[in-house]
KEMAR-665482 format. One record per residue (C-alpha): x, y, z; residue number from 1. Coordinates in pm, whole numbers, plus 50000, padded with zeros to 5 digits. Example, Ala and Ser with C-alpha at 12.3 -4.5 7.8 and 13.67 -1.06 7.14 Angstrom:
2
<pt x="51230" y="49550" z="50780" pos="1"/>
<pt x="51367" y="49894" z="50714" pos="2"/>
END
This chain:
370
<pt x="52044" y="48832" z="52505" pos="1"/>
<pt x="51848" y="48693" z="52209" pos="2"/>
<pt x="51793" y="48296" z="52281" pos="3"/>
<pt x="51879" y="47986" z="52041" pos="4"/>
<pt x="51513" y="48007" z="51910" pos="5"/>
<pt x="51560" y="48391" z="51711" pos="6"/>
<pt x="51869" y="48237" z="51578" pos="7"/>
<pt x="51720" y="47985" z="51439" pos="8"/>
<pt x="51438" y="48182" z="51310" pos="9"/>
<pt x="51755" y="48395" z="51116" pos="10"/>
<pt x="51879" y="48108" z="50988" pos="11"/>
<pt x="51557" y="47953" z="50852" pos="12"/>
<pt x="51414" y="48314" z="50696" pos="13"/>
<pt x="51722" y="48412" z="50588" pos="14"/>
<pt x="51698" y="48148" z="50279" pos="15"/>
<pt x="51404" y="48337" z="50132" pos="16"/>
<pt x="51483" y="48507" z="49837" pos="17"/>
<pt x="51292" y="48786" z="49676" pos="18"/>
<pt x="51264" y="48987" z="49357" pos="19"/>
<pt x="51201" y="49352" z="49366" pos="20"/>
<pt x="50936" y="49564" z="49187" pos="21"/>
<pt x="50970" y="49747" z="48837" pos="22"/>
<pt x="51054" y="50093" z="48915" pos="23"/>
<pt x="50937" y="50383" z="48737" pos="24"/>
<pt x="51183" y="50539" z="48476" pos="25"/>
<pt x="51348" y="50875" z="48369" pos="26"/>
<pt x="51472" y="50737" z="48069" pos="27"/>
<pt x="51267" y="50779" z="47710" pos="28"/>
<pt x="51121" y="50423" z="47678" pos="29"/>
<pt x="51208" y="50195" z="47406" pos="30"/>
<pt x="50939" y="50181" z="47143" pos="31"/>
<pt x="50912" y="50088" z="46768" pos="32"/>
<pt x="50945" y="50383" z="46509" pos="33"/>
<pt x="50680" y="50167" z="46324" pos="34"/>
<pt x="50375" y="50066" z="46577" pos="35"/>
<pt x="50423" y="50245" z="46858" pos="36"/>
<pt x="50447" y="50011" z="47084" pos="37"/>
<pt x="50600" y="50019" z="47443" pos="38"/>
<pt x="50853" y="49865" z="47559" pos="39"/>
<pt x="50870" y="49818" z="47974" pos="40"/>
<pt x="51154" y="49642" z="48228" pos="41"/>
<pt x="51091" y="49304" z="48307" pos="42"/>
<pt x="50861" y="49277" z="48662" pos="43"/>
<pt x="50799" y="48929" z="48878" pos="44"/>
<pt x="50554" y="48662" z="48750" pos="45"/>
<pt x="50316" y="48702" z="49076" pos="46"/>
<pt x="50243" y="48990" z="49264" pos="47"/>
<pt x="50392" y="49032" z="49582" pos="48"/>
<pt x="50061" y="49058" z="49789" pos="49"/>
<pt x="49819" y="48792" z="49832" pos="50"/>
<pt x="49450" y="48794" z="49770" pos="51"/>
<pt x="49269" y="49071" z="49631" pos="52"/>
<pt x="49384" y="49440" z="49650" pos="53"/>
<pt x="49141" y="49667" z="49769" pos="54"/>
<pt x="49010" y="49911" z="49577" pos="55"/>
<pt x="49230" y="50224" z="49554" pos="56"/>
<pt x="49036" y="50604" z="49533" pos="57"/>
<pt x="49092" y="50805" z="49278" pos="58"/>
<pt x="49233" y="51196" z="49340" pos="59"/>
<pt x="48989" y="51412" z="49118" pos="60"/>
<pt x="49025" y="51761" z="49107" pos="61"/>
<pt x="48784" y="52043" z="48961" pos="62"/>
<pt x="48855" y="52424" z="48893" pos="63"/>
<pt x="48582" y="52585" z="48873" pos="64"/>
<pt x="48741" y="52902" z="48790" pos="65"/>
<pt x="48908" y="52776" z="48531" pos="66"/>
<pt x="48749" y="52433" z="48437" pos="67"/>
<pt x="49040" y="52274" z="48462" pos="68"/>
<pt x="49006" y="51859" z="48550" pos="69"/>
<pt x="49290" y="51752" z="48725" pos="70"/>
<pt x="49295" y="51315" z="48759" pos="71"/>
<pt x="49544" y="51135" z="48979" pos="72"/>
<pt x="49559" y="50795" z="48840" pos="73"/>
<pt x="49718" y="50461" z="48850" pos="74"/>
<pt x="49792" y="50224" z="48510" pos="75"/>
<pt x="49898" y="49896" z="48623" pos="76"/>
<pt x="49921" y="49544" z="48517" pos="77"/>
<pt x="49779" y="49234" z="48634" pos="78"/>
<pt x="49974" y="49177" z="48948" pos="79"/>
<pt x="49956" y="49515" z="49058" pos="80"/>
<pt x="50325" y="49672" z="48927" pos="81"/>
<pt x="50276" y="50021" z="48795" pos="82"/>
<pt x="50333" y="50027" z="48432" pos="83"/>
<pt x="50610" y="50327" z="48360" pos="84"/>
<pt x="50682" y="50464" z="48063" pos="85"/>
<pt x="50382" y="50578" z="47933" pos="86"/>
<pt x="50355" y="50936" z="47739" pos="87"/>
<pt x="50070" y="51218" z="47673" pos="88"/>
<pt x="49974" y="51053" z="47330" pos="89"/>
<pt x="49882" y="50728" z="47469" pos="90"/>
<pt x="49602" y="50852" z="47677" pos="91"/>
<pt x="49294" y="50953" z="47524" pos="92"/>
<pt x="49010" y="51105" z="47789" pos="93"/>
<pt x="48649" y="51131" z="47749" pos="94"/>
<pt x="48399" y="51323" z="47998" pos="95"/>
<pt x="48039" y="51234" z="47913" pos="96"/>
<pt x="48175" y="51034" z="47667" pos="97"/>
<pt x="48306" y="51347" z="47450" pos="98"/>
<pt x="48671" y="51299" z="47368" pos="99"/>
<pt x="48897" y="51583" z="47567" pos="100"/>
<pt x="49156" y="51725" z="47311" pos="101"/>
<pt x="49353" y="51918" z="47542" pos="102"/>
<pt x="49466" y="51693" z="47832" pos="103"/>
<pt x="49839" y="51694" z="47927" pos="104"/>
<pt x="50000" y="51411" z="48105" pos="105"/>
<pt x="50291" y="51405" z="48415" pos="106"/>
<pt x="50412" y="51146" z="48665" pos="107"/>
<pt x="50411" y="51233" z="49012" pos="108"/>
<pt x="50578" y="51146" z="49324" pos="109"/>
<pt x="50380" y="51262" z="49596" pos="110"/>
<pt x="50474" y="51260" z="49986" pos="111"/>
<pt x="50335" y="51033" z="50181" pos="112"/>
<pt x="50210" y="51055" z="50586" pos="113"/>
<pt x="50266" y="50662" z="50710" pos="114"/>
<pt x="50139" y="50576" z="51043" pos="115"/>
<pt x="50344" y="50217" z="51081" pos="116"/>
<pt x="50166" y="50001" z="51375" pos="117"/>
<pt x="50326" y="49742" z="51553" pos="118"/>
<pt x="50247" y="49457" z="51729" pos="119"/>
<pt x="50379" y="49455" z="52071" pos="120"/>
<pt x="50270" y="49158" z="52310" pos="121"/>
<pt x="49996" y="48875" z="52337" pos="122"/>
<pt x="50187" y="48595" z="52350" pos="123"/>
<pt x="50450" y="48433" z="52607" pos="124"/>
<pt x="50755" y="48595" z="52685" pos="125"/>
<pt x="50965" y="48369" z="52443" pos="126"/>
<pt x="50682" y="48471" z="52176" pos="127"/>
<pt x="50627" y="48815" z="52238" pos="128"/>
<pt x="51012" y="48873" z="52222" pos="129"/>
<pt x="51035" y="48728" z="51863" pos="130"/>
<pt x="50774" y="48899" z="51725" pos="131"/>
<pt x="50888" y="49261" z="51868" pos="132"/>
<pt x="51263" y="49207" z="51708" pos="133"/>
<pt x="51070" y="49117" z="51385" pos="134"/>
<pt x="50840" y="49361" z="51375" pos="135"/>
<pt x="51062" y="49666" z="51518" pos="136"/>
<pt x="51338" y="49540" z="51224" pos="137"/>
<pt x="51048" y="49549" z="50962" pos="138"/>
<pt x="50986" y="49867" z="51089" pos="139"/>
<pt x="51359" y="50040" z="51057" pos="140"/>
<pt x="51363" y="49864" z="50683" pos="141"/>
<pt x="51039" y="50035" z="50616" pos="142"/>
<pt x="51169" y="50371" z="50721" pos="143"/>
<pt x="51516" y="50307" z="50494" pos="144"/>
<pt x="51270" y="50255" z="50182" pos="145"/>
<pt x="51079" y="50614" z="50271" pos="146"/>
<pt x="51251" y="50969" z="50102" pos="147"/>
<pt x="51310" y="51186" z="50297" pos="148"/>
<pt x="51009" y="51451" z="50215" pos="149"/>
<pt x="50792" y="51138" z="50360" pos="150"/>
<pt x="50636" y="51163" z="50724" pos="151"/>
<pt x="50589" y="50865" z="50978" pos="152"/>
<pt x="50416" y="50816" z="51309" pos="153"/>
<pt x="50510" y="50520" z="51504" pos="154"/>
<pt x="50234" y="50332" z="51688" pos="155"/>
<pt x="50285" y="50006" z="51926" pos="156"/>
<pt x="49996" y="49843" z="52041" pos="157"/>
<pt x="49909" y="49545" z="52287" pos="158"/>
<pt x="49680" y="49587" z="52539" pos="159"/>
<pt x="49607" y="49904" z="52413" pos="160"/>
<pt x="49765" y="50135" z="52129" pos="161"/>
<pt x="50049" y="50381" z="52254" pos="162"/>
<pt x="50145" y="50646" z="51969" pos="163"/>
<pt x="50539" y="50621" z="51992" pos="164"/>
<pt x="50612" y="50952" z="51830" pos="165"/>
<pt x="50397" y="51173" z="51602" pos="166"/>
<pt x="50481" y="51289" z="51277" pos="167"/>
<pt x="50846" y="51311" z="51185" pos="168"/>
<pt x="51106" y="51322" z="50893" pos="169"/>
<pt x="51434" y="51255" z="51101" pos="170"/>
<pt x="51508" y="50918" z="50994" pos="171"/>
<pt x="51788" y="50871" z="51294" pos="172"/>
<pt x="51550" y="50952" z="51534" pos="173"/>
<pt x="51275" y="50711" z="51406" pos="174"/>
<pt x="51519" y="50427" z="51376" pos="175"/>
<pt x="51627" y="50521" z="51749" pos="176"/>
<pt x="51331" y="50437" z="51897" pos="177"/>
<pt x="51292" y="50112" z="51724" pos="178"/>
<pt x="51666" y="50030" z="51795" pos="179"/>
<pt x="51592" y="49831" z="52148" pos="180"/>
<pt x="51233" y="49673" z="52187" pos="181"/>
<pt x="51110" y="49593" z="52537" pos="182"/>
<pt x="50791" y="49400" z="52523" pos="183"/>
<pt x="50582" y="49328" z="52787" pos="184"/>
<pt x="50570" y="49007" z="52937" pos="185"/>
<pt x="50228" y="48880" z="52936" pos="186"/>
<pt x="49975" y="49123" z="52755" pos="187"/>
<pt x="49689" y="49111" z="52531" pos="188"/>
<pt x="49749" y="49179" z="52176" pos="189"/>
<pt x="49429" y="49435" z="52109" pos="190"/>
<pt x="49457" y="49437" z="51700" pos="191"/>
<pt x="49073" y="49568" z="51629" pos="192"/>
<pt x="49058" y="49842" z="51909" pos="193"/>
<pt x="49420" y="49986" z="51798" pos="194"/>
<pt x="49342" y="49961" z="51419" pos="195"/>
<pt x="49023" y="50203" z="51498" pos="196"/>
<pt x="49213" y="50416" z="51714" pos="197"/>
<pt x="49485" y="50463" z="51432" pos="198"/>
<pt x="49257" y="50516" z="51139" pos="199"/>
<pt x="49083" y="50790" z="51346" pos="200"/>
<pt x="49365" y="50997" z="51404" pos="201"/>
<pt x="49443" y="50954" z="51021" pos="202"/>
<pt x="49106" y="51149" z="50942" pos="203"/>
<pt x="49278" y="51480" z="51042" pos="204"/>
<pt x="49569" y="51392" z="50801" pos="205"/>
<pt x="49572" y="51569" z="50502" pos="206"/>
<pt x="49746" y="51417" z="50172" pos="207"/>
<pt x="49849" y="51130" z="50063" pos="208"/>
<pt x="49843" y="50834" z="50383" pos="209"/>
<pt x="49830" y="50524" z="50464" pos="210"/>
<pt x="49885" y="50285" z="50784" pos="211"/>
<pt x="50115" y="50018" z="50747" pos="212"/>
<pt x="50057" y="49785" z="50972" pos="213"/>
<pt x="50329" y="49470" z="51098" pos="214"/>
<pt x="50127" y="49180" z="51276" pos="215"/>
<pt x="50014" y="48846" z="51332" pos="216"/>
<pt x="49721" y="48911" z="51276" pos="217"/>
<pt x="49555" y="48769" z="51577" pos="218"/>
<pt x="49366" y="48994" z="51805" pos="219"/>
<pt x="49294" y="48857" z="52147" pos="220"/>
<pt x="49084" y="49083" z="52389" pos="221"/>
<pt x="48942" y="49382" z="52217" pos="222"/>
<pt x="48618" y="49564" z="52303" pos="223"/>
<pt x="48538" y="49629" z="51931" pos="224"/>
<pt x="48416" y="49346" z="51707" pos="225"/>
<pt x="48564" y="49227" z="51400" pos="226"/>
<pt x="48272" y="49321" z="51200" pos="227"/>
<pt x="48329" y="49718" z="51353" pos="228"/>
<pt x="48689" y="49752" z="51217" pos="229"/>
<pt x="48584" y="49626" z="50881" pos="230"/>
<pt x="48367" y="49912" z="50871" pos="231"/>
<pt x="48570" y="50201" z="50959" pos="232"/>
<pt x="48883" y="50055" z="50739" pos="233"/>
<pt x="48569" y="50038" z="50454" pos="234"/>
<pt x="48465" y="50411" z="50501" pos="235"/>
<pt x="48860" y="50557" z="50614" pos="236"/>
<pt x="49060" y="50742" z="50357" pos="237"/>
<pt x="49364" y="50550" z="50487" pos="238"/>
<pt x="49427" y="50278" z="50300" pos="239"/>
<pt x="49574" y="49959" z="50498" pos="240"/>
<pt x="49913" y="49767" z="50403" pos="241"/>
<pt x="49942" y="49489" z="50643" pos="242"/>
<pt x="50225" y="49291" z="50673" pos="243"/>
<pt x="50179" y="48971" z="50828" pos="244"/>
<pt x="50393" y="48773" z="51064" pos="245"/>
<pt x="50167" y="48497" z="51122" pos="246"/>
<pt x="50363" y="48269" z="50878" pos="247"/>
<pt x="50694" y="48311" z="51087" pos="248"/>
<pt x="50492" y="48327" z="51441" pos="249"/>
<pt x="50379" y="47993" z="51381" pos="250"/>
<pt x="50703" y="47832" z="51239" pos="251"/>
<pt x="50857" y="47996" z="51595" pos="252"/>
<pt x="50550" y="47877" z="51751" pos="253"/>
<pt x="50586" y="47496" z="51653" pos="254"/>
<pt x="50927" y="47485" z="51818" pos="255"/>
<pt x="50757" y="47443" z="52156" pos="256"/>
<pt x="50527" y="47232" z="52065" pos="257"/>
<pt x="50181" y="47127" z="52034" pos="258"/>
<pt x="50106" y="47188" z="52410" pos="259"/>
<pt x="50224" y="47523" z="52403" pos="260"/>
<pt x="49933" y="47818" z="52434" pos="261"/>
<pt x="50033" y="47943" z="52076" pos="262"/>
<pt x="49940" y="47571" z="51925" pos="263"/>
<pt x="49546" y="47690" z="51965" pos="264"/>
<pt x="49602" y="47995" z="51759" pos="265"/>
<pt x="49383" y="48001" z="51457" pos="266"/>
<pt x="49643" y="48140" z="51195" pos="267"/>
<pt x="49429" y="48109" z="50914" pos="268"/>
<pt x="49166" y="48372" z="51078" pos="269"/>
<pt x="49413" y="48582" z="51156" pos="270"/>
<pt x="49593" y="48596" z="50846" pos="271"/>
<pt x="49212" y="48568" z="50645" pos="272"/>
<pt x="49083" y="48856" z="50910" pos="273"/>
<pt x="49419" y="49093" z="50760" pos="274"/>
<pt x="49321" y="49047" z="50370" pos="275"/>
<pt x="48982" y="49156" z="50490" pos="276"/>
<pt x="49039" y="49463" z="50650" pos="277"/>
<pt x="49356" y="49573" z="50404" pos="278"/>
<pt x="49077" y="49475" z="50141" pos="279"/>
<pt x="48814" y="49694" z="50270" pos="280"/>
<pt x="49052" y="50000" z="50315" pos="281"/>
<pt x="49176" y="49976" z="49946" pos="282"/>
<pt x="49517" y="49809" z="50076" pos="283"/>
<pt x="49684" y="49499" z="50054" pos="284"/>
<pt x="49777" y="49196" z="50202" pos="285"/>
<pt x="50197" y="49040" z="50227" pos="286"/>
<pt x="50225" y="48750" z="50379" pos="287"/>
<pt x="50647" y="48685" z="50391" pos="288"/>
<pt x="50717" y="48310" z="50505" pos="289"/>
<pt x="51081" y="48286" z="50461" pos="290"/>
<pt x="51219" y="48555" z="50410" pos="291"/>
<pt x="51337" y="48861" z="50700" pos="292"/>
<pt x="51445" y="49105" z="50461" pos="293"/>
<pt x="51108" y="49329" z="50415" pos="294"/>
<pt x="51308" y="49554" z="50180" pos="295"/>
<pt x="51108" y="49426" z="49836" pos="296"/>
<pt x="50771" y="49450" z="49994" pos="297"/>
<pt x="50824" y="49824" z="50178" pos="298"/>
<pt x="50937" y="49899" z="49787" pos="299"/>
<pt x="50633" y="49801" z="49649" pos="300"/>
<pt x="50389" y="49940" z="49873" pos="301"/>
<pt x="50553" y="50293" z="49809" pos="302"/>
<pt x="50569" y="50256" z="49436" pos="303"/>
<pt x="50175" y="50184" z="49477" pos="304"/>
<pt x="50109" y="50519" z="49727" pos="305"/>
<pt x="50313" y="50737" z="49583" pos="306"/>
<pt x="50387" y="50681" z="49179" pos="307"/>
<pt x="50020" y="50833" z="48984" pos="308"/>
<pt x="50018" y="50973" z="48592" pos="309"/>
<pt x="49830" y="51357" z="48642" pos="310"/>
<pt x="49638" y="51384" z="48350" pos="311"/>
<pt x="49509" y="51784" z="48330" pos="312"/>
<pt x="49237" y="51917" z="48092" pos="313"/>
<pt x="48961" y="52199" z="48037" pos="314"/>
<pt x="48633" y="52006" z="48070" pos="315"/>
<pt x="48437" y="52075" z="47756" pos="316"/>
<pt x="48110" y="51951" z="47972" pos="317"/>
<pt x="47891" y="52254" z="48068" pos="318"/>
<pt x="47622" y="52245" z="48287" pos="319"/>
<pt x="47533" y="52214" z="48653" pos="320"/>
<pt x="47864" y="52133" z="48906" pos="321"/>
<pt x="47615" y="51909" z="49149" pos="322"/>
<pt x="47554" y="51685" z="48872" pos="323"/>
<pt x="47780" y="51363" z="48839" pos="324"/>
<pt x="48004" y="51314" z="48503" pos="325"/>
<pt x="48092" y="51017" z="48335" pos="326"/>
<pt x="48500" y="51025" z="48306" pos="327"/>
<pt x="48673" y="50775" z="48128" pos="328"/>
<pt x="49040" y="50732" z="47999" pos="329"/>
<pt x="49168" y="50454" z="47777" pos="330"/>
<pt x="49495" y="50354" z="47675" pos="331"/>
<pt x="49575" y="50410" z="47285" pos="332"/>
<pt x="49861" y="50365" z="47044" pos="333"/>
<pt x="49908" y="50702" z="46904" pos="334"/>
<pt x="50026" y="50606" z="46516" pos="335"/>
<pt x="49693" y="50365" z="46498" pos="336"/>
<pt x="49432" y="50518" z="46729" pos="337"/>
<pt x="49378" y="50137" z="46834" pos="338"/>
<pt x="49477" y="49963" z="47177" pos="339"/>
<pt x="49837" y="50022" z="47302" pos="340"/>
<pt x="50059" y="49753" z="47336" pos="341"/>
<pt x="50263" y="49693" z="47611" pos="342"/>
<pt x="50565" y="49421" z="47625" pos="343"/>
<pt x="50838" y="49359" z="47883" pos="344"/>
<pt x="51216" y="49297" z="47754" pos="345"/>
<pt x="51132" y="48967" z="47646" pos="346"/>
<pt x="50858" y="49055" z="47462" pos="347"/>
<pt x="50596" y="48943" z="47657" pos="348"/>
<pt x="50291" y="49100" z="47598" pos="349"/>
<pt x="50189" y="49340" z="47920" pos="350"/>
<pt x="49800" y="49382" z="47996" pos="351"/>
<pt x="49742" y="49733" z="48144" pos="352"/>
<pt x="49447" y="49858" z="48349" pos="353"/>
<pt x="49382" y="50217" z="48413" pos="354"/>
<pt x="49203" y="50264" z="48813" pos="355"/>
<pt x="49021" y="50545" z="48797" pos="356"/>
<pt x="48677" y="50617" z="48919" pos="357"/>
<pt x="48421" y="50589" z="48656" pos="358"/>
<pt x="48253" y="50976" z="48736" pos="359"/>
<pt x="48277" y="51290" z="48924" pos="360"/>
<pt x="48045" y="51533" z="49079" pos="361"/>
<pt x="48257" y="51868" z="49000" pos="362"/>
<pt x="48108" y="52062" z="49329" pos="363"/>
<pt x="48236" y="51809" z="49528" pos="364"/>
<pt x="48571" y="51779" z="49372" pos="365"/>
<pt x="48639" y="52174" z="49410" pos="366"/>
<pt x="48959" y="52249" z="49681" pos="367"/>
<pt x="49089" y="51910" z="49711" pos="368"/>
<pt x="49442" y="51997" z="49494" pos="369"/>
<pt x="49705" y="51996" z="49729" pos="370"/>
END
């Protein structure tokens, strides 16, 4: 029977409220007749993570039979929302800074292979059952906000990481196993040596991938030092979305009391220690503190894996394929050949920034198209 203490926690996180993401649109986007410009929906003032995004990796893709360049980009704005609505005659692409004059634009949602870890234990009973009914609930919201071409493996970890189930696309099932959490009573909470363990089975993943990880944050017994995980989440393909918990831990923490065991926990390390390795991966941080409903952040890390504009074009560029080339794309307004420009429905002026890798070494770009 949940106690008076997870009530209270519903109660108290329940007041949060939350604004969801711009999603990307079907529709032909409202622009002038006269400039050009672009009209987008309205998005949230602040991002939704916290800190600084990692880096995200560019797909590029080389023919050589055909010379055909194939980039997988992002165009977003300052907070991180993908900016929609864009068409083939705003982007203007240059390889070794000669302009490309045959590149065709799409939008593409690609499947995604999610490995979702989850906390499990490293606290007191009273703690340790919180945090598994939070985190198991975060994880059947996450798997509502996946389609149904997506894939997830479900990992647990506390004293050690225990791969639920594999792969899988049968939503029931998946939300099954989440349905009825039994964590253990006393355990350690082993964040580092999981978050190595996971990553390395995501090297034989093909695709698009990332772990999404629901946690404190704290990690209290692993063999592996802080410093190692950084590295593999800096050199992994598998870009890191951590949710914390540490925020709600804490307020469930202070109930008991400053002589209680969690009262020592450093919560700022933990939450600082997240950033870093979600940084390093090319993921991001969320940090919810009132609110239970994870439905606006699982919507926003899926926009960002699995919404990029395919830009496709016969590389003018001759010459050796071992040799690196400069690739750049800008932004343009068609009827002026100047900068686009972007506003919301208000008409707020939007600032847009293409991520994309600056250059390309075709040999090593050849058989990478899924």
């Amino acid at each position: 029977m949940r106690g008076p203490i997870f009530f209270l926690l519903l109660v108290v996180f329940a007041n949060g409220q939350s604004q969801r993401p711009a999603r990307t649109s079907n529709n032909p986007p409202p622009r002038s007749a006269v400039t050009g410009q672009i009209q987008i929906p309205d998005r949230p003032s602040n991002s939704l993570f916290i800190g600084q995004p990692g880096k995200q990796r560019t797909e590029i893709h080389f023919d050589p039979a055909t010379g055909l360049v194939t980039l997988k980009l992002l165009v977003q704005d300052v907070n991180g929302y993908f900016i929609p609505d864009l068409r083939r005659d705003n982007f203007v692409v240059y390889e070794n800074d000669v302009r490309q004059t045959n590149a065709t634009v799409e939008i593409e949602h690609a499947p995604v292979s999610l490995a979702l870890a989850l906390e499990f234990g490293g606290r007191y009973p009273s703690l340790n059952k919180i945090l598994a009914n939070q985190v198991f609930e975060g994880g059947r919201q996450l798997i509502e906000a996946v389609g149904r071409e997506d894939r997830i493996a479900i990992w647990k970890y506390a004293d050690r990481p225990e791969l639920i189930t594999d792969f899988s696309q049968d939503h029931e099932t998946l939300n099954t196993l989440l349905s009825s959490p039994q964590p253990p009573s006393v355990s350690e909470a082993n964040l580092y040596d999981a978050l190595i363990a996971i990553l390395g089975h995501m090297r034989e993943v093909d695709g698009r991938k990332a772990v999404v990880l629901l946690s404190s944050g704290v990690d209290t017994f692993s063999k592996a030092p802080f410093d190692e995980v950084l590295k593999v989440a800096a050199i992994s393909t598998t870009p890191v979305y951590a949710i914390s918990f540490g925020e709600m831990l804490q307020r469930a923490a202070d109930v008991f009391g400053t002589a209680a065991p969690s009262a020592r926990i450093d919560w700022k390390r933990a939450k600082h220690e997240l950033g870093e390795i979600a940084r390093a991966s090319g993921g991001r941080l969320y940090s919810p503190s009132i609110s239970i409903d994870l439905s606006v952040i699982d919507d926003d890390i899926m926009e960002n894996l699995k919404v990029r504009y395919v830009i496709t074009y016969k590389s003018s560029v001759a010459g050796n394929l071992d040799s690196p080339r400069k690739v750049r794309v800008e932004l343009v307004n068609p009827k002026t050949g100047g900068p686009i420009q972007i506003v919301d429905a208000s008409g707020k002026t939007i600032q847009a920034h293409v991520v994309l890798e600056d250059s390309y070494v075709p040999g090593k770009a050849i058989g990478e198209q899924p």
